[in-house]
Each structure stands twice: as C-alpha cells, then as structure tokens.
C-alpha positions as a Markdown table, in Angstrom:
| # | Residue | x | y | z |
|---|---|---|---|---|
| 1 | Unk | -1.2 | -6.4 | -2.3 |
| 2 | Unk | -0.1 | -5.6 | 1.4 |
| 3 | Unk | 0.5 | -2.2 | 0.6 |
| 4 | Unk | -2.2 | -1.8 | -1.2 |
| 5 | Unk | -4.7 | -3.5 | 1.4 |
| 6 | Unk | -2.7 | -0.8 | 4.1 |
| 7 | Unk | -3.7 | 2.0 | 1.6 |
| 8 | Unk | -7.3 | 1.2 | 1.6 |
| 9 | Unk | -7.1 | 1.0 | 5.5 |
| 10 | Unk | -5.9 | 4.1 | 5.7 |
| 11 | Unk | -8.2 | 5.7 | 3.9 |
| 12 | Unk | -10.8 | 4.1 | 6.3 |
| 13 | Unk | -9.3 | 5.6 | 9.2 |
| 14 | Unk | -8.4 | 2.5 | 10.9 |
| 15 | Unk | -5.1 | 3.5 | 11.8 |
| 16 | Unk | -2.0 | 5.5 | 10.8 |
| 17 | Unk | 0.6 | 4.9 | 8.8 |
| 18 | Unk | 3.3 | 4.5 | 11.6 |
| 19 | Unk | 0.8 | 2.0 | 13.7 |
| 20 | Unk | 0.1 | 0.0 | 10.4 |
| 21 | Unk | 3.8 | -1.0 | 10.1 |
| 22 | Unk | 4.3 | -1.5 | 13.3 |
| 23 | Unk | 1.4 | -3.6 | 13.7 |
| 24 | Unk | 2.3 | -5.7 | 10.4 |
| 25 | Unk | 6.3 | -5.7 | 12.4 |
| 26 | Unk | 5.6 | -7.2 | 15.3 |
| 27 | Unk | 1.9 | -9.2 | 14.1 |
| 28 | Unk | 3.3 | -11.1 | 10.8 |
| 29 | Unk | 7.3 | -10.5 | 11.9 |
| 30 | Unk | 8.0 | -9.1 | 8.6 |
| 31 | Unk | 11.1 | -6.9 | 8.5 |
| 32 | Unk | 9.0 | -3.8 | 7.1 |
| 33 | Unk | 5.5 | -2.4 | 7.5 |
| 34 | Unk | 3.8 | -2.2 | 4.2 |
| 35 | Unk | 4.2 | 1.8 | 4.5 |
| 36 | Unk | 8.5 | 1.1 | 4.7 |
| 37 | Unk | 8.0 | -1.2 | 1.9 |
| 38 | Unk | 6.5 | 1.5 | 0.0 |
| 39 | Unk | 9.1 | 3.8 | 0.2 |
| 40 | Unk | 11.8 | 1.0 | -0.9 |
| 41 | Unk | 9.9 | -0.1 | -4.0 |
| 42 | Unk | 8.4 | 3.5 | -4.8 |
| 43 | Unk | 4.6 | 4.3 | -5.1 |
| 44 | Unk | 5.0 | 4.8 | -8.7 |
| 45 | Unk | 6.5 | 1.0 | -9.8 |
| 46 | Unk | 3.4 | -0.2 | -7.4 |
| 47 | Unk | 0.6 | 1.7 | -8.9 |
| 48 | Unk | 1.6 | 1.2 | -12.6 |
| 49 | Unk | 2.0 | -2.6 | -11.2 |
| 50 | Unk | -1.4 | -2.8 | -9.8 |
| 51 | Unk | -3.0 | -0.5 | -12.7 |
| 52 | Unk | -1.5 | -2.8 | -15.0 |
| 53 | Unk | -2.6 | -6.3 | -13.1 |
| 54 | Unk | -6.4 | -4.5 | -12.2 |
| 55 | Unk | -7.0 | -4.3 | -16.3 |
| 56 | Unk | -7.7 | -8.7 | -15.7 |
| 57 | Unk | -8.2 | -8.8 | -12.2 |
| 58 | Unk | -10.3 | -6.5 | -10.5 |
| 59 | Unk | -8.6 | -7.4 | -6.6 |
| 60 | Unk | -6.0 | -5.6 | -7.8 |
| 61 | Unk | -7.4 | -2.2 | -7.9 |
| 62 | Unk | -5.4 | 0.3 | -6.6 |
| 63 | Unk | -6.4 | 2.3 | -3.7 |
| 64 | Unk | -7.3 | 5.9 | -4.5 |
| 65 | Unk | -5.1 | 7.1 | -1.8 |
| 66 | Unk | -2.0 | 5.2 | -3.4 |
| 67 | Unk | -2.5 | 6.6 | -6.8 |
| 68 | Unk | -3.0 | 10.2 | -5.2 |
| 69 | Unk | -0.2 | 9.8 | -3.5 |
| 70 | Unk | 2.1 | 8.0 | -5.9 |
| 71 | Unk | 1.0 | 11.1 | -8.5 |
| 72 | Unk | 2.8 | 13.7 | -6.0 |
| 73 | Unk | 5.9 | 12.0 | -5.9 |
C-alpha cells in the first residue's frame, strides 16, 4: 500500500520519486523509500498483487502510473 499510495502522489505532482524516498527514510526511518522497495520486489509482483486484492477491496486499486509503468518493464 506504501508504494502504491507513493504512485498516486506522484502522479499528483507532489514530489519526485527521489524526494518521496527520502522523505519516507528519514520521516518513518524505514530502510527504503517506497520507490527502492519497488525495484526490490518488482512492479510486476505488486500490480498483479494489488489487481488481484482490488477485485474485493476497492483501497487496493492500483495507481495508473504503477500499472503503466509495471507494463514497460
């Protein structure tokens, strides 16, 4: 859902993808910005993730940006 919530930011122009992890580093202490998570898990295992999880639960929609981007990979 981080990631996700990061994709939907970015596509609102609050910030860019470099700032968002380094926001979510040094705001929440996590070890990875949801954009460096991303890149360990791969786009693809979290869109087919939240695809499959958005079919009951509609919070779980994927960003557009996500799926755009997971579909270049």
């Amino acid at each position: 859902m981080i990631i996700n919530e990061a994709y939907f930011a970015l596509e609102e122009n609050v910030s860019k993808k470099e700032e968002i992890d380094i926001a979510m580093k040094l705001g929440t202490n996590y070890p990875y910005g949801p954009f460096e998570w991303s890149k360990k898990i791969g786009l693809k295992n979290i869109a087919a993730l939240l695809t499959e999880l958005s079919k009951t639960e509609k919070r779980y929609q994927p960003a557009d940006l996500l799926l755009k981007e997971a579909n270049e990979q």
